[in-house]
Each structure stands twice: as C-alpha cells, then as structure tokens.
MMTF fields as JSON, N, C-alpha, C and O atoms, coordinates in Angstrom:
{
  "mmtfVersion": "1.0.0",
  "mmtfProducer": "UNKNOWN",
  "numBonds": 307,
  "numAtoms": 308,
  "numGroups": 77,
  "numChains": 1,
  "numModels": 1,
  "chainsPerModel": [1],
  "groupsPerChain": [77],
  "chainIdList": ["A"],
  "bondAtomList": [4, 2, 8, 6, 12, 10, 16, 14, 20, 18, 24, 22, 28, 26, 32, 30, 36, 34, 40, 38, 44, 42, 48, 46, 52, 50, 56, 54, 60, 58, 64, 62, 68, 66, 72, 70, 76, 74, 80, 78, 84, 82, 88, 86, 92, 90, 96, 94, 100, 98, 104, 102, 108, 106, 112, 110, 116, 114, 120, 118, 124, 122, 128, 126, 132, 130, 136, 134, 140, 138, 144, 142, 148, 146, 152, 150, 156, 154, 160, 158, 164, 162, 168, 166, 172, 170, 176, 174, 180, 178, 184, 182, 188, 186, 192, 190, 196, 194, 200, 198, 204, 202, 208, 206, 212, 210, 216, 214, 220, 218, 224, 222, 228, 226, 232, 230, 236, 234, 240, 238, 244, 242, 248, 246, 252, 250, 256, 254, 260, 258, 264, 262, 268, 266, 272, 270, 276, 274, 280, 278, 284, 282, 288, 286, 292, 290, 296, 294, 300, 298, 304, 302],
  "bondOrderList": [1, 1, 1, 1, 1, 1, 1, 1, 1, 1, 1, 1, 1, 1, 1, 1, 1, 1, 1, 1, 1, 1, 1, 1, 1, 1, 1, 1, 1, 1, 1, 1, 1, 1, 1, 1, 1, 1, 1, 1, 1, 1, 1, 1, 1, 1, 1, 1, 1, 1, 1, 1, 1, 1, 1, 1, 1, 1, 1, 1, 1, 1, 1, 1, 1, 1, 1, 1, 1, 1, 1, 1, 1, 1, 1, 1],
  "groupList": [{"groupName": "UNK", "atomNameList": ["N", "CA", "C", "O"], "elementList": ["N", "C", "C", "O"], "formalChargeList": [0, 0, 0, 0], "bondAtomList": [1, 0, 2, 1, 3, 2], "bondOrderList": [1, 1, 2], "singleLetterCode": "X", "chemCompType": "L-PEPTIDE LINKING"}],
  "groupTypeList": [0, 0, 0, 0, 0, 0, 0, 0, 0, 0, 0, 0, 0, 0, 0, 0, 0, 0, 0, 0, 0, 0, 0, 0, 0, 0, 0, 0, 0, 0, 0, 0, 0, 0, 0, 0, 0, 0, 0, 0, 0, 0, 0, 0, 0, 0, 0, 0, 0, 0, 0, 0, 0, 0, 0, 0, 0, 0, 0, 0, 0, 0, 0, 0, 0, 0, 0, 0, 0, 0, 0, 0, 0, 0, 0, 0, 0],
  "groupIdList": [1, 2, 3, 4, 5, 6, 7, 8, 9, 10, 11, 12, 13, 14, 15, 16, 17, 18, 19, 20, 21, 22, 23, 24, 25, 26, 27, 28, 29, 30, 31, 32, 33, 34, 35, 36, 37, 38, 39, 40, 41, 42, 43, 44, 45, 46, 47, 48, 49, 50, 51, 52, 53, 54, 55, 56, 57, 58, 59, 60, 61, 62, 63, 64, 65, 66, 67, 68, 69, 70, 71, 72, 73, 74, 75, 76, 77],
  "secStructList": [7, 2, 2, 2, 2, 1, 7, 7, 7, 7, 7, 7, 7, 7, 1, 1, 1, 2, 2, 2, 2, 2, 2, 2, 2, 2, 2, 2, 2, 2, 2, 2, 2, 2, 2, 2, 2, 6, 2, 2, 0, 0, 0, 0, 0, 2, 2, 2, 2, 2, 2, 2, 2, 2, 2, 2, 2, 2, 7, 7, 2, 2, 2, 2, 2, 2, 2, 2, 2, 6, 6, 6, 7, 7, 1, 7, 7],
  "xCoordList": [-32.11, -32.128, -30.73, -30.536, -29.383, -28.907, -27.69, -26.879, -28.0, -27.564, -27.566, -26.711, -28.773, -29.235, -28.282, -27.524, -27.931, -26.845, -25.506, -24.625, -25.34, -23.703, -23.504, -23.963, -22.468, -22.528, -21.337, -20.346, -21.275, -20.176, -19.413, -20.011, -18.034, -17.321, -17.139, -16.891, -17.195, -17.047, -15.924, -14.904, -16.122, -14.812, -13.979, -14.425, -12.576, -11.565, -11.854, -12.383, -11.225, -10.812, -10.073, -10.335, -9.742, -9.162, -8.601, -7.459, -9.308, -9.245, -9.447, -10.596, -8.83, -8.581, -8.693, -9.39, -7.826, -7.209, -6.689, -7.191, -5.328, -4.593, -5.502, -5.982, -5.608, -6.859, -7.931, -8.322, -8.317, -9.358, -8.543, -9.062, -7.264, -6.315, -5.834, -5.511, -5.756, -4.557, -6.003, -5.866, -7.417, -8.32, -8.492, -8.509, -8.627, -8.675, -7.503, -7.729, -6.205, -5.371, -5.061, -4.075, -5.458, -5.517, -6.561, -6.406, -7.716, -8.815, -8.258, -8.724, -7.419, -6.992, -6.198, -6.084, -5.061, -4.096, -4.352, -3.676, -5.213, -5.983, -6.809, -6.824, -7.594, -8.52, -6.832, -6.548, -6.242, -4.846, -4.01, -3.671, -3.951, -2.962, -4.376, -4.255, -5.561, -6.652, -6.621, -6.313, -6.96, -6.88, -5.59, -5.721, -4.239, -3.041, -2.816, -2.44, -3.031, -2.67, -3.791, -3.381, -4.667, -5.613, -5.44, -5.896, -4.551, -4.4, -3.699, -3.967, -2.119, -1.226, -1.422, -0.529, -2.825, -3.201, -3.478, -2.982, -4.452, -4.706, -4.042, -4.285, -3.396, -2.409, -1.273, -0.94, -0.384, 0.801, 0.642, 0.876, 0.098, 0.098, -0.282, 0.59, -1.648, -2.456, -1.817, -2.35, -0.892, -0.669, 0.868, 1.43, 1.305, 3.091, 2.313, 3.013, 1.224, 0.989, 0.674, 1.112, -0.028, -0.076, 0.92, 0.968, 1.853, 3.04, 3.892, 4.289, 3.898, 4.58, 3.842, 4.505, 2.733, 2.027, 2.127, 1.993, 2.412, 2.453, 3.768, 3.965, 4.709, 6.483, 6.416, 6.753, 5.732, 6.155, 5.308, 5.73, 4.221, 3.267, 3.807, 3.322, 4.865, 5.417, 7.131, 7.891, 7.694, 8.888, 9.476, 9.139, 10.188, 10.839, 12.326, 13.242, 12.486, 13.632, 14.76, 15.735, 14.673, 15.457, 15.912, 17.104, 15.619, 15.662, 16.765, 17.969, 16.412, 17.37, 18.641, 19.786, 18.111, 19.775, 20.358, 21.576, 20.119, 20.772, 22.094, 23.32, 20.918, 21.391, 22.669, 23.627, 22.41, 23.143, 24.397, 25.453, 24.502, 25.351, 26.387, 27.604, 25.475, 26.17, 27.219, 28.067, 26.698, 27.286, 28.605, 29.327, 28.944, 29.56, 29.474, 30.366, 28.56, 28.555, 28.854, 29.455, 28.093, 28.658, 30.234, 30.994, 30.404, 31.837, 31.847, 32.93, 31.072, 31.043, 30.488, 30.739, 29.444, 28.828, 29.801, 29.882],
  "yCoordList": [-48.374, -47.036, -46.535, -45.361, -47.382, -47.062, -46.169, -45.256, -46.822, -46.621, -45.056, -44.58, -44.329, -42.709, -42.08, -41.427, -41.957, -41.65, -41.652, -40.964, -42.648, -42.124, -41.718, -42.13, -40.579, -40.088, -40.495, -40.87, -40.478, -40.818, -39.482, -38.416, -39.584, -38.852, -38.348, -39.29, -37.198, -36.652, -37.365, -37.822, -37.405, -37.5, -36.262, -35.115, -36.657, -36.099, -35.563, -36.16, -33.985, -33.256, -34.015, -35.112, -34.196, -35.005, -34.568, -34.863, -33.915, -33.126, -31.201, -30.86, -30.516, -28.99, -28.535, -27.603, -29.395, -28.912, -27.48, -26.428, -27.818, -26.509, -25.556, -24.52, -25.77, -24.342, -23.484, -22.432, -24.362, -23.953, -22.984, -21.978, -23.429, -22.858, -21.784, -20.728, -21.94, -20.342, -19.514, -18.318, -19.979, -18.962, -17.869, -16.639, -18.864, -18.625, -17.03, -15.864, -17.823, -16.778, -15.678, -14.964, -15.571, -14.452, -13.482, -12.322, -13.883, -13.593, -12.663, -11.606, -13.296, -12.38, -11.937, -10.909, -12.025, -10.935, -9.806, -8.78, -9.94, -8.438, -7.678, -6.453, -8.312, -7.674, -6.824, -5.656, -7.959, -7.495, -5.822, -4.964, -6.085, -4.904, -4.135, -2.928, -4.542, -3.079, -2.293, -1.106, -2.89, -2.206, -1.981, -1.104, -2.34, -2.127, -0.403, 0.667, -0.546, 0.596, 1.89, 3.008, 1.823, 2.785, 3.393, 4.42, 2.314, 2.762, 3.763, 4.903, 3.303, 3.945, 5.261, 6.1, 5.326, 6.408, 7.695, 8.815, 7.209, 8.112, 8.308, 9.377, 7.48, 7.686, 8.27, 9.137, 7.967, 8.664, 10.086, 11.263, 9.371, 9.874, 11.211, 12.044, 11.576, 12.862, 13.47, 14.578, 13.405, 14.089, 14.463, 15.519, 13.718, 14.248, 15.429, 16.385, 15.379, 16.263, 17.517, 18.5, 17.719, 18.691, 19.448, 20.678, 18.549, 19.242, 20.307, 21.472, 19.26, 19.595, 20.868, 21.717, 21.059, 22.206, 23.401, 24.585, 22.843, 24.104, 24.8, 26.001, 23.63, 24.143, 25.135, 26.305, 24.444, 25.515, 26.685, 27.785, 26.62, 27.689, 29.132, 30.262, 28.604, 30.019, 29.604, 30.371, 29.0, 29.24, 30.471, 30.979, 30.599, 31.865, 31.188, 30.915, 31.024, 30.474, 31.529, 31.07, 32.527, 34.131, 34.083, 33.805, 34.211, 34.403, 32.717, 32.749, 32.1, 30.569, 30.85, 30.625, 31.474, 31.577, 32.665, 32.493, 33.546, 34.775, 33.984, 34.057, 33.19, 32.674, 31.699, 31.774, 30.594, 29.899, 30.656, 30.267, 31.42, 32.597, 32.8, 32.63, 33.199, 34.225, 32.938, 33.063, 32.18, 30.995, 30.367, 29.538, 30.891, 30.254, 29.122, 28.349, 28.747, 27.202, 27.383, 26.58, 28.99, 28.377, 28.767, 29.265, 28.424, 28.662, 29.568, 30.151, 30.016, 30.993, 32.178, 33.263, 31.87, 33.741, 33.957, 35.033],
  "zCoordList": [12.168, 12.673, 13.022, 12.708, 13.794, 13.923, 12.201, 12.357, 10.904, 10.104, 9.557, 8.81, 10.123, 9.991, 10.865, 10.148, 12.189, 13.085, 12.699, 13.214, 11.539, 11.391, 9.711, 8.646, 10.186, 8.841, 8.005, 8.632, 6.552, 5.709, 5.573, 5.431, 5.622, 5.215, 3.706, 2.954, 3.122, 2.062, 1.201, 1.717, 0.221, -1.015, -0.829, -0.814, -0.673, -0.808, -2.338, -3.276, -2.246, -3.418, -4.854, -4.36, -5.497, -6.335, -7.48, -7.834, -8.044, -9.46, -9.296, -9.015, -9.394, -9.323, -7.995, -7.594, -7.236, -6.023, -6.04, -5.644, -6.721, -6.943, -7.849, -7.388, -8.525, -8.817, -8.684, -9.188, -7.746, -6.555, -5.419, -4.936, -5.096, -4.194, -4.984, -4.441, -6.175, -6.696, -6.681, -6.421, -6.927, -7.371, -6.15, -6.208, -4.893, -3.411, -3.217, -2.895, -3.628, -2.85, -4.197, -4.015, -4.904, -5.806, -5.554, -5.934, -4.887, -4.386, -2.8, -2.375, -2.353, -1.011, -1.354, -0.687, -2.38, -2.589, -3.399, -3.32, -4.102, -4.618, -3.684, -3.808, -2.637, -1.765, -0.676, -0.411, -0.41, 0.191, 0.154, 0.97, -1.605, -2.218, -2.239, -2.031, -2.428, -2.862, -1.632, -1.737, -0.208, 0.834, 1.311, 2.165, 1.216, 1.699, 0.593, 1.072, -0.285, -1.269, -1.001, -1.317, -0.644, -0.247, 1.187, 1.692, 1.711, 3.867, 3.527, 3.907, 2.314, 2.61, 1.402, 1.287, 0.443, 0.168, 1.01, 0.887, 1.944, 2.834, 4.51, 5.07, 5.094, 5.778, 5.556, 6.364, 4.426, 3.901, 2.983, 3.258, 1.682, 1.011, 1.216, 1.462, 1.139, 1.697, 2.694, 2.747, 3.619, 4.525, 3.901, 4.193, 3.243, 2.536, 1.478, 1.147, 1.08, -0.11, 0.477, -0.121, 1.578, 2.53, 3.034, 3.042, 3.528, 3.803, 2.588, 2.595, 1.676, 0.526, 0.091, -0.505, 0.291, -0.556, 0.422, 0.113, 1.789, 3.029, 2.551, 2.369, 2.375, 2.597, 1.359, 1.538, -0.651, -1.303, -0.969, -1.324, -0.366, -0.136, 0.783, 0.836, 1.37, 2.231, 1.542, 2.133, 0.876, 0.026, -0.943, -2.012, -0.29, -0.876, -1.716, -0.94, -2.626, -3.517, -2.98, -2.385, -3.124, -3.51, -2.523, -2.656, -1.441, 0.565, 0.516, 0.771, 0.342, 0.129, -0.444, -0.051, -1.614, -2.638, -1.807, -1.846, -1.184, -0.364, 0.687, 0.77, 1.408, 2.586, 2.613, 3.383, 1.398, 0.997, 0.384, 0.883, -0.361, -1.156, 0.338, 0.402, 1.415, 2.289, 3.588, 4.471, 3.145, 3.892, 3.005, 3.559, 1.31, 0.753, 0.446, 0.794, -0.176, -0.618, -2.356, -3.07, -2.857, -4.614, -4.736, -3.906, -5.851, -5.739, -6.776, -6.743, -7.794, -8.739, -8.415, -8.94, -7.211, -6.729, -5.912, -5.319]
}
C-alpha cells in the first residue's frame, strides 16, 4: 500500500525541447506585436489623424504665405 502514495517523477524532455520553446515564444510574440500594434492604432494613431484633419480643415495656405512674405523669410517675394 505504501507503493500507491508515492509518485514517480516524469521523464525529462529530451527530444524537441527547443522547438517546443521557439513554437511557445513565437506564439507570444505575435499575440505581443498583434495587441502592441492595435493599442498604438487606437491610442496614437486615431487621435494624430484627428488633429491632422482639424489643422487642414481650418488652414488657410494664402493667409500663411502673406504672413510669412511680411516677416521676410523668401528672398525672391
């Protein structure tokens, strides 16, 4: 009876250690970059495109070139 109470230890890994391990961490570095690339989709991204569409949305080119002109920066106007 006492022989049921103790247990045997498993066989050590032996054969496709390492490939079991690269399968593993290829497995978290895609889940990694899938969600790291989507945070900084919608954290960054979406909110620079917003901006960007506010700034050309009230941009006046003409009113710019005036200002700049009147400050002397070209050297040909």
């Amino acid at each position: 009876m006492a022989d049921k109470a103790v247990t045997t230890a498993s066989k050590p890994q032996m054969r496709g250690l390492l490939n079991s391990a690269i399968k593993r961490n290829i497995y978290v570095a895609l889940a990694f970059a899938a969600v790291s690339g989507v945070a900084f989709k919608e954290l960054i991204g979406t909110s620079r495109k917003r901006k960007y569409a506010e700034f050309y949305r009230n941009y006046d080119a003409e009113k710019e070139f005036e200002e700049m002109r009147k400050k002397g920066l070209f050297q040909s106007c």
